[in-house]
N, CA, C and O atoms as a DFTB+ gen file, in Angstrom:
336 C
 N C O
     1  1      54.187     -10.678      -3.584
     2  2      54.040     -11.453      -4.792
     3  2      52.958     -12.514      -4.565
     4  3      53.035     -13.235      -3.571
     5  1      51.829     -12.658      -5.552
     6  2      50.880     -13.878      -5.432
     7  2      51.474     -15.255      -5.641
     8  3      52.444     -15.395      -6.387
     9  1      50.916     -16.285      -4.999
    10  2      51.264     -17.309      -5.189
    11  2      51.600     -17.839      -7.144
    12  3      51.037     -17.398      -8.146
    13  1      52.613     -18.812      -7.045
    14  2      52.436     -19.405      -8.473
    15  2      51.611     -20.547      -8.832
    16  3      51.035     -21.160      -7.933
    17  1      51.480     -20.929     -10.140
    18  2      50.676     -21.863     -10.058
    19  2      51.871     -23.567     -10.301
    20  3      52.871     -23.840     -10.966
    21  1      51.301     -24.032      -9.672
    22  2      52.244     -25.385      -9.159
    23  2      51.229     -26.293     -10.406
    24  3      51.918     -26.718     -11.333
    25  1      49.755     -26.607     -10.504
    26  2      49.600     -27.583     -11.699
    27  2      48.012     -27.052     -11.827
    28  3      47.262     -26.284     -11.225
    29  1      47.975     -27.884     -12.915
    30  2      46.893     -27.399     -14.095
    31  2      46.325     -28.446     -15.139
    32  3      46.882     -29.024     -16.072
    33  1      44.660     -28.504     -14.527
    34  2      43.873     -29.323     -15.214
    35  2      42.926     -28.873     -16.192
    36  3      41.952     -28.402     -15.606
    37  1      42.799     -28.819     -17.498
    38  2      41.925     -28.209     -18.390
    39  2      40.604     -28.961     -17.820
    40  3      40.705     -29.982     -17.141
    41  1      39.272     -28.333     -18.174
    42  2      38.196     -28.496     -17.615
    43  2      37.088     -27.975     -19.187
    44  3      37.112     -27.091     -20.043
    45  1      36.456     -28.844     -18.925
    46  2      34.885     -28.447     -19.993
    47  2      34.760     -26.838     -20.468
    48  3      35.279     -26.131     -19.604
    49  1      34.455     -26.391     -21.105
    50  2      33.891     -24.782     -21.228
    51  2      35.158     -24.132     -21.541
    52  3      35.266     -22.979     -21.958
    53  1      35.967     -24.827     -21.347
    54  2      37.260     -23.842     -21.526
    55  2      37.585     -23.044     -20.380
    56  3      37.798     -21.833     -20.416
    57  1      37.627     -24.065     -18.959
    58  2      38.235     -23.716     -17.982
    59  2      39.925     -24.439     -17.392
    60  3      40.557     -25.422     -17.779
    61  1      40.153     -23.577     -16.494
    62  2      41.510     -24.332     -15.902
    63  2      41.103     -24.707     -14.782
    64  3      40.008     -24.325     -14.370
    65  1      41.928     -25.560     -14.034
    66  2      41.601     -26.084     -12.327
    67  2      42.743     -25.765     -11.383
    68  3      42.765     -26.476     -10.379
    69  1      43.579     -24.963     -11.473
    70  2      44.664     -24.315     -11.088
    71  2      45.383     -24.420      -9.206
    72  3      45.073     -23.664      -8.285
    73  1      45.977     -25.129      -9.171
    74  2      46.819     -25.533      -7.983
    75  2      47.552     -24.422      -7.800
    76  3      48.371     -24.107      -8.663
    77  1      47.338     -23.446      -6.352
    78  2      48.757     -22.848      -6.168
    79  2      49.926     -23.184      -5.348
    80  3      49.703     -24.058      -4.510
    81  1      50.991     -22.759      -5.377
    82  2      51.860     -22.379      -4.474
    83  2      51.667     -22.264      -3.083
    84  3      52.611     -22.410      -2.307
    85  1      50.466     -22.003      -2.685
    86  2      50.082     -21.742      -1.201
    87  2      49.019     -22.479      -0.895
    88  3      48.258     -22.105      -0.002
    89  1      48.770     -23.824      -1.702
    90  2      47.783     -24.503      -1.422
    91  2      46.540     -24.227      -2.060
    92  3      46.006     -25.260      -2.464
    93  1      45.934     -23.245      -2.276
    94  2      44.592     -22.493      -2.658
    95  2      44.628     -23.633      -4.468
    96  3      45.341     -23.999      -5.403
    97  1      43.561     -23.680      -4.004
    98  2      42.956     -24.189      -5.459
    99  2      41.617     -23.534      -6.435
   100  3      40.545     -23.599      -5.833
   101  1      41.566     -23.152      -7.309
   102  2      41.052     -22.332      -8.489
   103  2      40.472     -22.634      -9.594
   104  3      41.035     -23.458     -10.314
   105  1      39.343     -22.116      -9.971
   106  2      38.853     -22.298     -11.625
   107  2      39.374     -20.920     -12.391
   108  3      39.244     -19.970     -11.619
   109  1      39.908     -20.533     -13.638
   110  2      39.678     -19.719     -14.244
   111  2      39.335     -19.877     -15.211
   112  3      39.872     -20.833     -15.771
   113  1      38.183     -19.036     -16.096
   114  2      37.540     -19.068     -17.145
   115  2      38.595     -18.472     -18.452
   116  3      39.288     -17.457     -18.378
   117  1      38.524     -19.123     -19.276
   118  2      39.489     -18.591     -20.551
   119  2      38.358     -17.961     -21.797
   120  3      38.532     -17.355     -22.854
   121  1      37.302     -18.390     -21.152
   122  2      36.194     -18.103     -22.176
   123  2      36.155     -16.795     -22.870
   124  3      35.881     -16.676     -24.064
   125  1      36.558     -15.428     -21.746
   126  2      36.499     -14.425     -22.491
   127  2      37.931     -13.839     -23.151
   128  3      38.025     -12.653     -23.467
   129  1      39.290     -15.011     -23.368
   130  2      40.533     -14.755     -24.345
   131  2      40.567     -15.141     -25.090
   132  3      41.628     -15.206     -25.710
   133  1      38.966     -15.883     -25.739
   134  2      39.335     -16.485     -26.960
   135  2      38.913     -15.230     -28.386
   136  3      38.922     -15.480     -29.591
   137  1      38.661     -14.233     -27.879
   138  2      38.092     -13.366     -29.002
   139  2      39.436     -12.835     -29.237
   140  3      39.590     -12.696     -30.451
   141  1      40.485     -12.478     -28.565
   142  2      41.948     -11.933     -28.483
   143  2      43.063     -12.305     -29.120
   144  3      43.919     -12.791     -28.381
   145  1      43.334     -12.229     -30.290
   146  2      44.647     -12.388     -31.374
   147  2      45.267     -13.974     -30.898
   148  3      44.666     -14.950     -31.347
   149  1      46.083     -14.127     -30.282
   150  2      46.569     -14.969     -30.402
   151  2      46.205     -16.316     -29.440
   152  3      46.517     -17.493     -29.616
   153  1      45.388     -15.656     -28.307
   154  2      44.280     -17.035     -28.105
   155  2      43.725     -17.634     -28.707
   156  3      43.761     -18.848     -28.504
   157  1      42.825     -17.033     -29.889
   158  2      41.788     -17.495     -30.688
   159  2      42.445     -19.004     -30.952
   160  3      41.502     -19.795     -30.965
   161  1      43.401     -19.534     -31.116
   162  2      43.541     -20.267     -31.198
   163  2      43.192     -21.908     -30.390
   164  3      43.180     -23.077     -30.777
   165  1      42.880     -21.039     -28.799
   166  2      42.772     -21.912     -28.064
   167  2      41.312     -22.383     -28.669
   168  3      41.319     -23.569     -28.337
   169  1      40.296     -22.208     -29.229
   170  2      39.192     -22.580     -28.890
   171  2      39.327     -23.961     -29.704
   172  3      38.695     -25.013     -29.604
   173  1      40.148     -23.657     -30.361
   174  2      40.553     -25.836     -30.832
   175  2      40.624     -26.419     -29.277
   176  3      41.597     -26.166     -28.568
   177  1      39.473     -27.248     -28.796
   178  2      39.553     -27.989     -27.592
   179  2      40.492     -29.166     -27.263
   180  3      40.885     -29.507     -26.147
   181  1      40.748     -29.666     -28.348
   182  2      42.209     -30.705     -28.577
   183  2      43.592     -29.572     -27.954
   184  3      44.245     -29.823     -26.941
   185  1      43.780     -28.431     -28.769
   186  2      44.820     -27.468     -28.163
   187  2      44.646     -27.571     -27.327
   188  3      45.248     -28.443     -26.700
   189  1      43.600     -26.675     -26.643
   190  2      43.591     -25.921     -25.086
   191  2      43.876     -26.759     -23.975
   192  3      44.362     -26.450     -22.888
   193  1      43.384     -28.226     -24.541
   194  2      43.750     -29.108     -23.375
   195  2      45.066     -30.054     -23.542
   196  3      45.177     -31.215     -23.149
   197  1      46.095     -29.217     -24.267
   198  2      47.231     -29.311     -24.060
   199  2      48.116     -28.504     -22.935
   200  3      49.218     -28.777     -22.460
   201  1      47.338     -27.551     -22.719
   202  2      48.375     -26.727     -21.594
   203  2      49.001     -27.171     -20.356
   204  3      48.563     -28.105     -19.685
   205  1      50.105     -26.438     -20.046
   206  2      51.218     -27.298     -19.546
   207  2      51.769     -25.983     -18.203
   208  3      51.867     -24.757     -18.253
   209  1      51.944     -26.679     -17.455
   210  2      52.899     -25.464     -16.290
   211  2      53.616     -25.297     -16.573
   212  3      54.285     -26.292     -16.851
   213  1      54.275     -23.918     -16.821
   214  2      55.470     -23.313     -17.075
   215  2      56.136     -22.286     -16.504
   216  3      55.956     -21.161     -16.970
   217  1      56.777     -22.421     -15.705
   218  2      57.949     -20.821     -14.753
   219  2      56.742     -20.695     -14.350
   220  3      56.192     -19.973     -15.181
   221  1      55.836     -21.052     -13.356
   222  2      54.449     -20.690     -12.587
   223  2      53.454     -19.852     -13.030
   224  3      52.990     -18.854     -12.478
   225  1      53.111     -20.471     -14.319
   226  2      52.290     -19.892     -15.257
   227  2      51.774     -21.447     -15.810
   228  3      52.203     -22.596     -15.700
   229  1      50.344     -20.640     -16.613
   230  2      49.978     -21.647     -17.876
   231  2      50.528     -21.642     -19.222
   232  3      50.412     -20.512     -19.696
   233  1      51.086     -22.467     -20.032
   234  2      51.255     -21.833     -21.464
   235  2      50.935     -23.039     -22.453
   236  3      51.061     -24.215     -22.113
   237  1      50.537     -22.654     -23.630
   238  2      50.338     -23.667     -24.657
   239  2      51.549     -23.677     -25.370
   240  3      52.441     -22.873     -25.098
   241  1      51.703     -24.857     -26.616
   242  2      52.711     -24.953     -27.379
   243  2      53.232     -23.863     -28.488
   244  3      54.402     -23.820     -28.867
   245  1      52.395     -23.156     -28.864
   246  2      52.269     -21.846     -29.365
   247  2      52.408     -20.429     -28.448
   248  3      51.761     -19.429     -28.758
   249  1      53.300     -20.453     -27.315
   250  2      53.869     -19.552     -26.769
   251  2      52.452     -18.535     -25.903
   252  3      52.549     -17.424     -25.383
   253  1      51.345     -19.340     -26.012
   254  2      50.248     -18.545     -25.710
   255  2      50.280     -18.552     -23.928
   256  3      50.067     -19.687     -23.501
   257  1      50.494     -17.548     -22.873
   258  2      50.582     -18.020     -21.647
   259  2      49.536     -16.959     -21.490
   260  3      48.809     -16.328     -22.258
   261  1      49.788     -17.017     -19.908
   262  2      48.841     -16.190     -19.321
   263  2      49.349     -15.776     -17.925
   264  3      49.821     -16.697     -17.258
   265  1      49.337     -14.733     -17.453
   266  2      50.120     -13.508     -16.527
   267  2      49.440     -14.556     -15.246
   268  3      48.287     -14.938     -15.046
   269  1      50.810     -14.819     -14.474
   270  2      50.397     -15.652     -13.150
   271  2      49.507     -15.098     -12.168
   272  3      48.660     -15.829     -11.654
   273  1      49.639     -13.445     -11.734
   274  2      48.692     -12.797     -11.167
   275  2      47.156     -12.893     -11.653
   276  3      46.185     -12.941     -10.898
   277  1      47.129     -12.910     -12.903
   278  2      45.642     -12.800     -13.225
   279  2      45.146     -13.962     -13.082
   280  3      43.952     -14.081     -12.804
   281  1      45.854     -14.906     -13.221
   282  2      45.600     -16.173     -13.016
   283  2      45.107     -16.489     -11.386
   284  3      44.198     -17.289     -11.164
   285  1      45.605     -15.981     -10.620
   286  2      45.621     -15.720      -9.454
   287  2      44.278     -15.274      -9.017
   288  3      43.305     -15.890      -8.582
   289  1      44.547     -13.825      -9.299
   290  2      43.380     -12.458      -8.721
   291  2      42.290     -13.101      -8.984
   292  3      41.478     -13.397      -8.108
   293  1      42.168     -13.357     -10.080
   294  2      40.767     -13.832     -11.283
   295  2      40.287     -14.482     -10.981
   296  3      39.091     -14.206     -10.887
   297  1      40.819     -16.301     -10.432
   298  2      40.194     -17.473     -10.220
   299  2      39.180     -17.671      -9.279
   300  3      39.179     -16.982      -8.258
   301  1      38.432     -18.401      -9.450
   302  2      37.394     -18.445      -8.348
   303  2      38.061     -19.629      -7.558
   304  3      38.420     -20.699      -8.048
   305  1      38.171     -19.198      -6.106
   306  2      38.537     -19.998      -5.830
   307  2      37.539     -21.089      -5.139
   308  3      36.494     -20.783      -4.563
   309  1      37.994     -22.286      -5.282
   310  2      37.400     -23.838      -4.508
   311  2      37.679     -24.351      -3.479
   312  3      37.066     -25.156      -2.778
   313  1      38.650     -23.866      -3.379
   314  2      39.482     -24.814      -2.173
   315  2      40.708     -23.435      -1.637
   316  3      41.702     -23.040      -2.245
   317  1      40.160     -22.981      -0.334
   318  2      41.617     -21.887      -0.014
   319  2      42.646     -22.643       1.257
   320  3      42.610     -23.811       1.644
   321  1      43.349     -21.759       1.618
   322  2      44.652     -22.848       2.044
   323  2      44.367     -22.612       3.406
   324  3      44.220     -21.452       3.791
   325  1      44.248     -23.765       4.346
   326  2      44.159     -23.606       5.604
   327  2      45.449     -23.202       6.883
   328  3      46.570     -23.711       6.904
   329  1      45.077     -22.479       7.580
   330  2      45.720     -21.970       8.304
   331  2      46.348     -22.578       8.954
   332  3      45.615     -23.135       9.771
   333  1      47.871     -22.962       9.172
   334  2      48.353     -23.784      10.108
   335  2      47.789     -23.610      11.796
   336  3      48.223     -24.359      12.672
């Protein structure tokens, strides 16, 4: 199982800054879910930068989340977790 995400900073462009579970820290781009039914909503920038950690996921107030793995796989990561 991939790490979860522990916290979450909205970022310019319609990115996240994503803290995991195992230390590793992440950007993911949301840029290409806003053409997709019930994202579209995010591109209100007041919304999007409401999102909130939830059960080790992202989700907005409108039930809009996003699959913790992809969140995962996807992110570029910034910061990975050092080896004890």
């Amino acid at each position: 199982m991939n790490p979860r995400v522990q916290t979450v900073e909205p970022l310019d462009g319609y990115k996240l800054r994503l803290q995991f579970t195992n230390g590793e820290v992440g950007e993911y781009d949301c840029t290409p879910l806003l053409d997709f039914g019930v994202f579209a909503e995010l591109r209100d920038v007041n919304y999007f930068r409401q999102v909130r950690v939830f059960a080790g996921t992202v989700a907005w107030l409108h039930e809009q989340d996003i699959c913790p793995d992809t969140l995962y796989l996807e992110s570029k990561k910034i910061r990975k977790q050092h080896a004890a």
